[in-house]
C-alpha positions as CSV (number, residue, x, y, z in Angstrom):
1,X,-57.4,82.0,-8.8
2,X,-58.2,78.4,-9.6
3,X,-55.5,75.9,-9.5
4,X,-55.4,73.1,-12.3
5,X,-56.6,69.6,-11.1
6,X,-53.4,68.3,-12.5
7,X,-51.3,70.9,-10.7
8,X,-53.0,69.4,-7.5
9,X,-52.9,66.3,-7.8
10,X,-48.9,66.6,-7.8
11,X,-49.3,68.2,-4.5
12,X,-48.5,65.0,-2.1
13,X,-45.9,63.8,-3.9
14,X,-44.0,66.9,-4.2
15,X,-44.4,67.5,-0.3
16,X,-43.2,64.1,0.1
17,X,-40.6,64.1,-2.2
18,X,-39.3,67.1,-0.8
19,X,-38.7,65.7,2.7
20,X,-37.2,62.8,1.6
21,X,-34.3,64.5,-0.3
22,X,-33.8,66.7,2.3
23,X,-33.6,63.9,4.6
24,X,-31.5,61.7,2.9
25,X,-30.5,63.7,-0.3
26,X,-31.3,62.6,-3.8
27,X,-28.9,60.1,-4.5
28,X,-29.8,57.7,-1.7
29,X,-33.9,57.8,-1.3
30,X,-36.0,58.1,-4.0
31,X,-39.2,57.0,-3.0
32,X,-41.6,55.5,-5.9
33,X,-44.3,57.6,-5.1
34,X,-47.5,57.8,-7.7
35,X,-50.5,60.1,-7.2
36,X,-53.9,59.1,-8.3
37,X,-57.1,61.4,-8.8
38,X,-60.4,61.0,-9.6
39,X,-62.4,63.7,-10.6
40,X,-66.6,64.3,-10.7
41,X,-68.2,64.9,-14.1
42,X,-71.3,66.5,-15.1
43,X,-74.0,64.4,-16.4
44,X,-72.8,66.5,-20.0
45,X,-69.4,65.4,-20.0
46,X,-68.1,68.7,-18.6
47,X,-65.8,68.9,-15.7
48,X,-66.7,70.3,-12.7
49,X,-64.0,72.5,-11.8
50,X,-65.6,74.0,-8.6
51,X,-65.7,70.0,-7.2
52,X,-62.9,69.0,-5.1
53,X,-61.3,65.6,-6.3
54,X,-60.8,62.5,-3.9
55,X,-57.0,62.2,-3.4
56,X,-54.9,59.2,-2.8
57,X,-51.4,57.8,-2.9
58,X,-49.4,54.6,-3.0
59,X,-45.3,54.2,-1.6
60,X,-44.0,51.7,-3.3
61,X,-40.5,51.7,-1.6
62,X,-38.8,53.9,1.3
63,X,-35.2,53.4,2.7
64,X,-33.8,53.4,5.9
65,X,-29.8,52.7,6.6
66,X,-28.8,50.0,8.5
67,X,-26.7,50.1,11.9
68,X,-28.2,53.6,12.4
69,X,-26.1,54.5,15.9
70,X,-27.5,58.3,16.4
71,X,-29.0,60.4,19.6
72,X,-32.4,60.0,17.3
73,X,-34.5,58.0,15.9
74,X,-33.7,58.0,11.9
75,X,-36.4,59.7,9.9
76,X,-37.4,57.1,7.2
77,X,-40.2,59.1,5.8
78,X,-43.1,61.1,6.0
79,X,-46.9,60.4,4.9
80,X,-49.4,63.2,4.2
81,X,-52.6,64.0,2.2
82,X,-54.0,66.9,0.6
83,X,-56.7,66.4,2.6
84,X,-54.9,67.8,5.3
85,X,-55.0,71.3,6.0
86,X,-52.6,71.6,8.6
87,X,-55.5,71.9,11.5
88,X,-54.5,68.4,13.2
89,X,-58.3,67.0,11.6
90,X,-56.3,64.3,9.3
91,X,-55.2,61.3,11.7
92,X,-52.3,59.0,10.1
93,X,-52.0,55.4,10.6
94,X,-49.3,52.9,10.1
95,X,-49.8,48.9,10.4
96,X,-47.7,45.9,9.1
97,X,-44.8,44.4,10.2
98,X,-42.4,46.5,12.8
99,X,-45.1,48.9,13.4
100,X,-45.8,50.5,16.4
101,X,-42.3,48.9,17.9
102,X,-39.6,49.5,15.1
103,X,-41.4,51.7,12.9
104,X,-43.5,54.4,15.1
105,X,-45.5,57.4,13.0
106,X,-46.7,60.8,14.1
107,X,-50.5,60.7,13.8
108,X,-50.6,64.3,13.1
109,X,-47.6,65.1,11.1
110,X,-46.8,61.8,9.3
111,X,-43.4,61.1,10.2
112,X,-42.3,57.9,10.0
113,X,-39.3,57.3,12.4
114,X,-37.6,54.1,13.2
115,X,-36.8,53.8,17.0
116,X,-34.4,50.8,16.8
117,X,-31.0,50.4,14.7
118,X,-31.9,47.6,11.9
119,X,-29.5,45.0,10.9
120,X,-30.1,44.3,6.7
121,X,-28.4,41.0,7.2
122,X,-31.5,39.4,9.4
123,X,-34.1,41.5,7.8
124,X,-33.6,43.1,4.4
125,X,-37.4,44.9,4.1
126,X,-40.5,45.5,5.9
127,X,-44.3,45.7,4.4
128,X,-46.4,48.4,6.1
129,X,-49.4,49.9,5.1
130,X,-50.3,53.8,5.4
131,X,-54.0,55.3,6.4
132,X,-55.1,59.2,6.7
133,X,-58.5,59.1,8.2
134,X,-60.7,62.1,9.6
135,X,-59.8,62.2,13.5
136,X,-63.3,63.2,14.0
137,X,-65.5,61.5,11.7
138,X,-62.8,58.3,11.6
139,X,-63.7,58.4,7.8
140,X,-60.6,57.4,5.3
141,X,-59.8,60.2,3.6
142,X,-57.4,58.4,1.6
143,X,-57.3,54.4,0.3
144,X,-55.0,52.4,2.1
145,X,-51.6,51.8,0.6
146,X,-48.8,49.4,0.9
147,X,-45.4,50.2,1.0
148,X,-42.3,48.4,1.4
149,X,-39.5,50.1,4.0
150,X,-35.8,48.4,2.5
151,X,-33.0,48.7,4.8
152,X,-29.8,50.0,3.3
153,X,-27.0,48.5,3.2
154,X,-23.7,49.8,4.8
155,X,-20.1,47.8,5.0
156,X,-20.4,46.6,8.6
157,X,-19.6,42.9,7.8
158,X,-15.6,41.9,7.0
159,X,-15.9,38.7,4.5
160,X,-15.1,35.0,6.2
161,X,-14.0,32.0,5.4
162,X,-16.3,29.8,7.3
163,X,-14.8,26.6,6.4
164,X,-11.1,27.5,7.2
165,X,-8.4,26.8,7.6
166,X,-7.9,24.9,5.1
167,X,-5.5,22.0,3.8
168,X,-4.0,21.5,0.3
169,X,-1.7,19.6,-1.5
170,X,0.3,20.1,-5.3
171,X,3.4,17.9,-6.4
172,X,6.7,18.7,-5.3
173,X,8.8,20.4,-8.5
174,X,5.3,21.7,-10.2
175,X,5.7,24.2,-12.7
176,X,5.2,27.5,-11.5
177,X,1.8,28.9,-11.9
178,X,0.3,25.4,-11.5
179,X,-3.1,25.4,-9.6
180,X,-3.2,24.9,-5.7
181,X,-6.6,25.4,-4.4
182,X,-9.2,28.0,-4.8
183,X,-10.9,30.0,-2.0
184,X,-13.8,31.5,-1.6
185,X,-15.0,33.8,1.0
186,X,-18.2,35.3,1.9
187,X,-19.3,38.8,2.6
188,X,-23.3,38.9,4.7
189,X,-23.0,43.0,2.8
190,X,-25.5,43.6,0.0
191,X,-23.9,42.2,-3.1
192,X,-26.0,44.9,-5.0
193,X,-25.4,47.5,-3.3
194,X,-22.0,49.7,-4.0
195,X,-19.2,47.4,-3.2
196,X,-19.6,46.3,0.4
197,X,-19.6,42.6,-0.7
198,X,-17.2,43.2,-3.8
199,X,-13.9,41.1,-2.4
200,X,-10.2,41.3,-3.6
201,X,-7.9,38.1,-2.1
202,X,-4.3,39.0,-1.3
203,X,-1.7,37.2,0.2
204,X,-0.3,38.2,3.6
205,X,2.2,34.9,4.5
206,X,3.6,32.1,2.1
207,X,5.3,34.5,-0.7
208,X,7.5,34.0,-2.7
209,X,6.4,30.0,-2.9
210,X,2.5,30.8,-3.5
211,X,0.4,33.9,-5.5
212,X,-3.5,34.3,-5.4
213,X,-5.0,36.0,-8.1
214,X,-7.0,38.9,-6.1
215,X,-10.5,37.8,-8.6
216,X,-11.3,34.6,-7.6
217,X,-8.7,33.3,-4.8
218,X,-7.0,30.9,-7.2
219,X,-3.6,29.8,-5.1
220,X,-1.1,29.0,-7.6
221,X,2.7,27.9,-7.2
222,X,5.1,31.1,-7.8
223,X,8.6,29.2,-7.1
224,X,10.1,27.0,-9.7
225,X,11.8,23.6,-8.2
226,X,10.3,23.1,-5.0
227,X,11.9,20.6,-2.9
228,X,9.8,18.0,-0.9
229,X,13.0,16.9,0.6
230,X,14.2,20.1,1.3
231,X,10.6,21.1,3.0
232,X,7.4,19.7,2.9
233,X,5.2,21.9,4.4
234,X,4.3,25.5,4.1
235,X,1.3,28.1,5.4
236,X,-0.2,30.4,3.5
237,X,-2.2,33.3,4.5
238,X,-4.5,35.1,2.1
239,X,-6.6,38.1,3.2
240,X,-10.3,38.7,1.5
241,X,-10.9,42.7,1.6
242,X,-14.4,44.1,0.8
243,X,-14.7,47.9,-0.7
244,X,-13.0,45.8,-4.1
245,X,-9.9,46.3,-2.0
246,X,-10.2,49.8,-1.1
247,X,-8.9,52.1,1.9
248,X,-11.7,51.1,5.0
249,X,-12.3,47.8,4.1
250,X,-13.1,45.1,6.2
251,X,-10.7,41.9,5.9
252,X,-10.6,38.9,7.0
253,X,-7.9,36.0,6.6
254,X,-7.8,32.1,6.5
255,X,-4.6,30.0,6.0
256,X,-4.2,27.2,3.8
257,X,-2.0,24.8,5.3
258,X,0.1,23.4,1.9
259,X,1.9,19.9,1.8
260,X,4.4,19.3,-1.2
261,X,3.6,15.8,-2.2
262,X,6.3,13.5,-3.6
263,X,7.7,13.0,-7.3
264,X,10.6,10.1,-8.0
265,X,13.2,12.9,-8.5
266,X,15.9,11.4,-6.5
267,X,18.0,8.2,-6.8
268,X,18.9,5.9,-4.8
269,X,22.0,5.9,-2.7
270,X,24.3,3.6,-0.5
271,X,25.7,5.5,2.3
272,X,28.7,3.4,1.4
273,X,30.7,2.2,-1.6
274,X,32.4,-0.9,-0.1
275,X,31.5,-3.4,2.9
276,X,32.0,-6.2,4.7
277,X,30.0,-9.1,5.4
278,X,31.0,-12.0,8.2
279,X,29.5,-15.5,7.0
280,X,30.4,-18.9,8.6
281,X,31.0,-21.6,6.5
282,X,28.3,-23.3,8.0
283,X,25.6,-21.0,6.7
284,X,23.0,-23.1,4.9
285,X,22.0,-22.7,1.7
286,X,19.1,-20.9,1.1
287,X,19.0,-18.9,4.1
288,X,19.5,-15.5,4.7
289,X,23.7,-14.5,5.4
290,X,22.7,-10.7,5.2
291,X,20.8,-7.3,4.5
292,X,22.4,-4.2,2.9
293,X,20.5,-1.0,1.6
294,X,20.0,1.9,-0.3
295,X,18.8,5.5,1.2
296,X,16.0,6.9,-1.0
297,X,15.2,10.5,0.1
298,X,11.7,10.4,-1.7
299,X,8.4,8.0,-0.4
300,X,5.9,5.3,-1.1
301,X,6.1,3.5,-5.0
302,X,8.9,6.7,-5.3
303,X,11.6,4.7,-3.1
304,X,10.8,1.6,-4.4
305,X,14.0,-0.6,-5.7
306,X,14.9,-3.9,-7.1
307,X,18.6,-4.9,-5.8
308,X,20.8,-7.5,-8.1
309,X,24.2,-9.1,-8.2
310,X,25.6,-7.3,-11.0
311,X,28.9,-10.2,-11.0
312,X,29.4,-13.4,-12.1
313,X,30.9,-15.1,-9.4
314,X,28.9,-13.6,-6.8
315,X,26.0,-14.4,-8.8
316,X,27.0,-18.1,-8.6
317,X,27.1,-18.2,-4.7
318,X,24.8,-15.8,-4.0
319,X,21.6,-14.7,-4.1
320,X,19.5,-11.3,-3.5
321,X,16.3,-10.7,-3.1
322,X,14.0,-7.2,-2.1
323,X,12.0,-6.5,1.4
324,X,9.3,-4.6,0.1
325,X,8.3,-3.1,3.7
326,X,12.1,-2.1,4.7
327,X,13.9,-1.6,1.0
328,X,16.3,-3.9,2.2
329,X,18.3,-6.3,0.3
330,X,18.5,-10.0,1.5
331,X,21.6,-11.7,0.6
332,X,21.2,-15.4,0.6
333,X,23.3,-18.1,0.1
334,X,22.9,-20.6,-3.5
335,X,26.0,-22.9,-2.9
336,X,28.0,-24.2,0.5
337,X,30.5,-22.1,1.6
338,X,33.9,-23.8,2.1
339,X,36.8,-21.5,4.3
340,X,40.0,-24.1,3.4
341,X,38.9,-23.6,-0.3
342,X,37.6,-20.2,-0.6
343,X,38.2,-17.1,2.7
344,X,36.8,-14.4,0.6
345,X,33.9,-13.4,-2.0
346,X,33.0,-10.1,-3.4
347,X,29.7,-9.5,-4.8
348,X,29.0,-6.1,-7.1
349,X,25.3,-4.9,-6.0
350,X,23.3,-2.9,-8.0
351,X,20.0,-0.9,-6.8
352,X,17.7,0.7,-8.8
353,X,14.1,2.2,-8.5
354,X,11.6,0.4,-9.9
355,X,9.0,3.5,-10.7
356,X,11.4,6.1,-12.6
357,X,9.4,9.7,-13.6
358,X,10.5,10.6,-17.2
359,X,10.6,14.3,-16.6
360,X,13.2,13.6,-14.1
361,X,15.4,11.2,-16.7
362,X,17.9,14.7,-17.4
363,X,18.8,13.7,-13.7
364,X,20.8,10.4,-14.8
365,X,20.4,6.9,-14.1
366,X,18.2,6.3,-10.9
367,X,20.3,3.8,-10.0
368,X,23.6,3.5,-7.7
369,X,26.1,0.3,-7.1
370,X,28.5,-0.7,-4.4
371,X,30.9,-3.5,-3.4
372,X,30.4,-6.0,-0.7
373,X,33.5,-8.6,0.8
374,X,32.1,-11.3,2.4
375,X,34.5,-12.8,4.6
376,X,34.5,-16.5,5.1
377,X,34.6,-17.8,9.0
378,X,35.8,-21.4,9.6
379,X,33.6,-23.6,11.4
380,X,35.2,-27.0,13.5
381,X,33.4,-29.4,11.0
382,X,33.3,-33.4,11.8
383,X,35.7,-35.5,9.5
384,X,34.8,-36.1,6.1
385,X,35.4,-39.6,4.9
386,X,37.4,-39.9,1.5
387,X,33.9,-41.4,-0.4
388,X,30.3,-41.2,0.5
389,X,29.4,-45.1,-0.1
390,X,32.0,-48.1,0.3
391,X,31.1,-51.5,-1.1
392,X,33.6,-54.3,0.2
393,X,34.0,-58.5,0.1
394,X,35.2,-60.9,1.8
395,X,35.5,-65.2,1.4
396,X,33.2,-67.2,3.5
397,X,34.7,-69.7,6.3
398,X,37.9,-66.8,6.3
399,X,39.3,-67.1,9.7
400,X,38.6,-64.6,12.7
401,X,40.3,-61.3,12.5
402,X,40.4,-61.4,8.6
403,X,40.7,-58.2,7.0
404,X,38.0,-56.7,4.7
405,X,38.8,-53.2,4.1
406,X,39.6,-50.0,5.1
407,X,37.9,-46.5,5.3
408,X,39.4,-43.1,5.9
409,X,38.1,-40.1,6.9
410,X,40.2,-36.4,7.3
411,X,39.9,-33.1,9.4
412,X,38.5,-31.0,6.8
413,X,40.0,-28.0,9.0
414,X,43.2,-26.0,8.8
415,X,43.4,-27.8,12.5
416,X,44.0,-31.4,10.9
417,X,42.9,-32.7,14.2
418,X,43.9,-36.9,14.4
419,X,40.4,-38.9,13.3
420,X,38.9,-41.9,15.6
421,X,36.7,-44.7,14.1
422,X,33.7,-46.3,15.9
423,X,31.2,-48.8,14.2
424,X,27.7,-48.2,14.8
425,X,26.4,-51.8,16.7
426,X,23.5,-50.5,16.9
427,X,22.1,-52.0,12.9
428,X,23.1,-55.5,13.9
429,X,22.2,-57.7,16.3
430,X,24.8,-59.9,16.0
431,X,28.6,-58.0,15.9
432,X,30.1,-60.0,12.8
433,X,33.2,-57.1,12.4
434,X,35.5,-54.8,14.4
435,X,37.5,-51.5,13.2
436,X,40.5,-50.1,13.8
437,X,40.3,-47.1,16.2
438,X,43.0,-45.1,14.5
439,X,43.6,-47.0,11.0
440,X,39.9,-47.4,10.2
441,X,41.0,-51.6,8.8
442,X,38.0,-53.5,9.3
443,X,37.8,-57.2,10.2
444,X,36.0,-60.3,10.6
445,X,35.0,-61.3,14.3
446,X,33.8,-64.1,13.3
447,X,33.5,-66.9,10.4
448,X,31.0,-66.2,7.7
449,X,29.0,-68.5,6.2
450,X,27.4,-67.1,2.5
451,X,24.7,-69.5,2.6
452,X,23.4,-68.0,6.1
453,X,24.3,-64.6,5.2
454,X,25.3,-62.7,2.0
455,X,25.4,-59.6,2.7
456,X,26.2,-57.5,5.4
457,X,25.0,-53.2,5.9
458,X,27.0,-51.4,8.4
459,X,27.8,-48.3,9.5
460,X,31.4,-46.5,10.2
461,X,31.4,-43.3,12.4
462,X,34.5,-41.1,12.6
463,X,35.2,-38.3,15.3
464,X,37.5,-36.1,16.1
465,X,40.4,-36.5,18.9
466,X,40.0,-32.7,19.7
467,X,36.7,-32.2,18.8
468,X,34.8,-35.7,19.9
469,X,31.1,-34.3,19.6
470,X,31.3,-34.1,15.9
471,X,30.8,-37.3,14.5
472,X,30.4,-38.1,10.9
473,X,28.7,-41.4,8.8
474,X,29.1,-43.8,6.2
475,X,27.3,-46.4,5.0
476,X,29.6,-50.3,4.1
477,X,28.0,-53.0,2.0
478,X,30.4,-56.4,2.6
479,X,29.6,-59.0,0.6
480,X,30.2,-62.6,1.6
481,X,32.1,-64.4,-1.2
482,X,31.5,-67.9,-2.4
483,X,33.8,-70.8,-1.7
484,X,32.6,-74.4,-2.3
485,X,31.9,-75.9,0.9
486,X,28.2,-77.6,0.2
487,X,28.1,-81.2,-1.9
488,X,25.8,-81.3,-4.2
489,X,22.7,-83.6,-3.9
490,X,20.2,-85.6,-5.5
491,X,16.6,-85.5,-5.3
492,X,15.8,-89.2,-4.9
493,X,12.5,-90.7,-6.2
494,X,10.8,-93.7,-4.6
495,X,10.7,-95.8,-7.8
496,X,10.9,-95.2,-11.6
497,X,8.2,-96.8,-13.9
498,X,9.4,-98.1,-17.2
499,X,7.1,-99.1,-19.3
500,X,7.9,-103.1,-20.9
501,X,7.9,-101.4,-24.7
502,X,10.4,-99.0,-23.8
503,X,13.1,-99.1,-26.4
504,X,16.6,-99.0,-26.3
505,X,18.2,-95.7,-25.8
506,X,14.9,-93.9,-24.5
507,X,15.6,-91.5,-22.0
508,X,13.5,-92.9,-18.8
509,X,14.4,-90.2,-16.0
510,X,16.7,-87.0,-15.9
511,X,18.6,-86.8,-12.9
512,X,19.2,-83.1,-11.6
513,X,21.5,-82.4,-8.5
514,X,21.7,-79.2,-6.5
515,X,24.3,-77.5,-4.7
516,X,24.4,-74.6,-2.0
517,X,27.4,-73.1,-3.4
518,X,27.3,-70.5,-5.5
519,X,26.8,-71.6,-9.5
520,X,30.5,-71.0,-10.0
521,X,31.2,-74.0,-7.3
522,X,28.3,-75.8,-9.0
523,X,29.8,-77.7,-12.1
524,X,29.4,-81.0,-11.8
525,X,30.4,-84.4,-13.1
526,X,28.3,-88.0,-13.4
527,X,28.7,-91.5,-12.7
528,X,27.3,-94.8,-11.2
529,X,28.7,-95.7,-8.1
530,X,31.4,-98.4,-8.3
531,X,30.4,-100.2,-5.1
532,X,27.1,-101.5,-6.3
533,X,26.7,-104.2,-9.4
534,X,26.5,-103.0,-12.6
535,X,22.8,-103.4,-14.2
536,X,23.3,-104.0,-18.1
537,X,20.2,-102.7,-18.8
538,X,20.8,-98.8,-17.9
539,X,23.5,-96.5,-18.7
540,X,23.8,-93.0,-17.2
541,X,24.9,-90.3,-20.2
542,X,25.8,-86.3,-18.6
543,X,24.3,-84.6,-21.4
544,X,26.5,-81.2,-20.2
545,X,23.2,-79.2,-20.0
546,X,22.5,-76.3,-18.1
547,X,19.3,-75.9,-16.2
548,X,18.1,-73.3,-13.7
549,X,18.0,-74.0,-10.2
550,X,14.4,-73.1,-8.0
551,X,17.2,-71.3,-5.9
552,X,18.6,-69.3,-8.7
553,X,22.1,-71.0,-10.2
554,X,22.1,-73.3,-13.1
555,X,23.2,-76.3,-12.8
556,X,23.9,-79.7,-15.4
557,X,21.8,-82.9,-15.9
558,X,22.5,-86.4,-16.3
559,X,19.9,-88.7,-18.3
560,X,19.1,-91.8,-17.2
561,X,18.8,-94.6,-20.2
């Protein structure tokens, strides 16, 4: 009986196809396989059906699994022609890459076995290419055909996190379900193959502070109101399992390493609502007397604080400003300190944070006050004279040991230790006074002369009897008072001219005396001498005019006539 050409035609790929599925069954391999034929025609258009057609075949794809562990060599396939009529005549050949080492073929049968376990993740598929020749005549008996070998995935690699572990950071108090970081870990598995590479994140350690969602590793806050200050840090540990999570999965885990950072939620807070400060009177002003501060549990720009003198009267003697690298508050000092007048001062300080959070204002006033004393200390301070400047006077020609003035000068301590008085010789060259050790009078040592001197700058020092090492200053202006002791004088000229037209009662010269003495002593009164003849021909007349002197008084002139 005569077969169709169709019916044989169909012949290879059915023998094939049969070996594969029992192989590997249906579901896994299903080789591509496509026969062509070619058939002889008459020169009339009729087929020859007596004429055996040429065969061939092409393979597009075959499948071998990965990892393959067994006492044999995997079967991947098997090759044949229907050329071949079982008599060992048809000689199969296999070339391309892996052949002859991975992939080995039976020349006679066509089996294609692979003799080493393959590893998809370094090489996913191999190209061969597939002869059947005539072992004697080494004629093909069918084209050569490429065909691809894939290697099939199975679940031998547990998804990583090759960058792990990791660090993260989210704001202390964040609302829950506020994003943390996001993971992502890789699976070397086939992701289009079944579900070795499908992965499903879960976490192991850090609940119930954290939650990932299992899709795409999204760490997210789960707690409300967590608490820098109460703990920083936590670890979280989140498992990635392949098999979408399934029973014989691989896993594999990373941990995120999760800092709280810090929000302004807490005020500041003296450890203490009164204290006490020790100042010496002595403290200078504008310098630093002190340092007080506030605790701020949170950090950075968050613990930041302006202090302040919330009082008036500490205000007035005191000053406060802020140390921006310890928070401390520097208490200086605006006014001298005085202990017989004032012991104590309180000053009402305030501290507040300078960068408040809004959300946090339910909280209250970010703020907090306390009370410091500060407690006066006496100091042994020198005496203090009764004024700062003295101005005194005193007659010229007054005899030795006349008395000018007195200066006093007091303890200003609770002590009232007895005062000494010194002057300082060291401004004058000659010594023209003296002072009382213990009254502080001081006196003439010698006779002044106003004309010589009219003026005199000296210094009085005053020291303590207990205490001699503190000495204290003030500057004495004397001034030399006037007397009239200098007779006044007259410029004489060698000769007066007077011309022979000159009439009567022409003024011919103006006479114009001078006197040391002060202008006070310098009043004078004019008159020709009686002891020489009077001269008819001149009068003298004192006009009672006043005229400035070259050395600075006025004085009166007489005109000559």
């Amino acid at each position: 009986m005569r077969i169709p050409a169709t019916t044989a035609c169909l012949c290879p790929l059915l023998i094939c196809l049969c070996f594969i599925q029992k192989s590997y069954g249906t579901s896994q391999l299903r080789p591509n396989v496509r026969a062509q034929s070619n058939q002889t025609k008459h020169p009339d258009g009729e087929r020859d059906v007596h004429h055996r057609p040429k065969r061939g075949w092409i393979w597009n794809q075959f499948f071998v699994l990965e990892e393959h562990i067994g006492p044999e060599a995997q079967h991947v396939g098997k090759l044949h022609s229907n050329s071949d009529k079982g008599d060992g005549s048809v000689r199969y050949l296999l070339t391309g890459e892996g052949a002859g080492t991975i992939f080995v073929i039976n020349e006679v049968t066509g089996d294609i076995h692979a003799s080493k376990s393959l590893d998809r993740e370094k090489k996913g598929h191999y190209v061969l290419h597939a002869q059947a020749i005539d072992r004697y005549t080494n004629r093909s008996l069918e084209p050569e055909s490429e065909f691809i070998i894939k290697v099939q995935d199975v679940n031998d690699n547990a998804p990583k996190f090759p960058d792990g572990p990791f660090a993260a950071a989210v704001p202390e108090m964040a609302d829950v379900g506020t994003s943390v970081f996001q993971l992502t870990a890789t699976d070397a598995d086939d992701p289009t193959y079944g579900n070795s590479a499908k992965i499903v994140y879960s976490i192991l350690q850090g609940q119930p502070y954290f939650s990932v969602d299992p899709k795409t590793g999204v760490i997210r806050t789960a707690l409300a109101n967590m608490d820098r200050e109460a703990r920083e840090r936590y670890s979280v540990v989140v498992q990635a399992k392949d098999m979408a999570g399934s029973v014989g999965g691989l896993s594999g885990s990373t941990t995120i390493n999760v800092t709280l950072t810090d929000v302004n939620d807490n005020p500041p807070k003296f450890p203490q609502k009164n204290y006490q400060l020790y100042v010496p009177e002595s403290a200078k002003i504008g310098k630093a007397v002190g340092k007080i501060k506030a605790n701020d549990e949170d950090l950075g720009v968050n613990a930041e604080m302006r202090y302040s003198i919330t009082n008036a009267e500490g205000k007035a003697m005191f000053s406060i400003t802020t140390d921006t690298d310890q928070k401390e508050g520097i208490i200086s000092l605006r006014l001298p300190l005085n202990y017989e007048k004032r012991k104590v001062h309180t000053l009402h300080i305030e501290g507040v944070n300078t960068h408040r959070d809004p959300r946090f204002s339910h909280l209250g006033a970010f703020k907090d006050t306390t009370t410091l004393r500060i407690i006066i200390g006496d100091v042994d301070e020198p005496p203090v004279f009764s004024i700062d400047y003295y101005i005194m006077d005193v007659y010229e020609n007054s005899p030795v040991g006349t008395e000018v003035g007195t200066v006093t000068a007091q303890d200003p301590d609770s002590t009232k230790s007895p005062v000494r008085y010194f002057l300082d010789h060291s401004e004058e060259e000659q010594v023209y006074f003296t002072i009382g050790l213990n009254n502080g009078v001081i006196k003439t040592t010698r006779s002044l002369d106003r004309e010589d001197v009219a003026w005199h700058n000296i210094t009085v020092m005053a020291s303590e009897v207990d205490n001699p090492s503190l000495v204290s200053h003030v500057p004495i202006t004397i001034q030399v008072l006037d007397v009239n002791d200098n007779a006044p004088y007259i410029a004489r000229d060698d000769e007066i001219i007077v011309c022979e037209t000159s009439r009567a009662g022409q003024v011919i010269q103006t006479v114009r005396p001078s006197d040391k003495d002060n202008f006070a002593n310098g009043r004078f009164s004019f008159a020709l001498p009686i002891d020489l003849p009077v001269n008819p021909n001149f009068t003298l007349k004192d006009n009672e005019a006043f005229i400035p002197s070259p050395t600075g008084p006025v004085f009166p002139q007489a005109l000559v006539q």
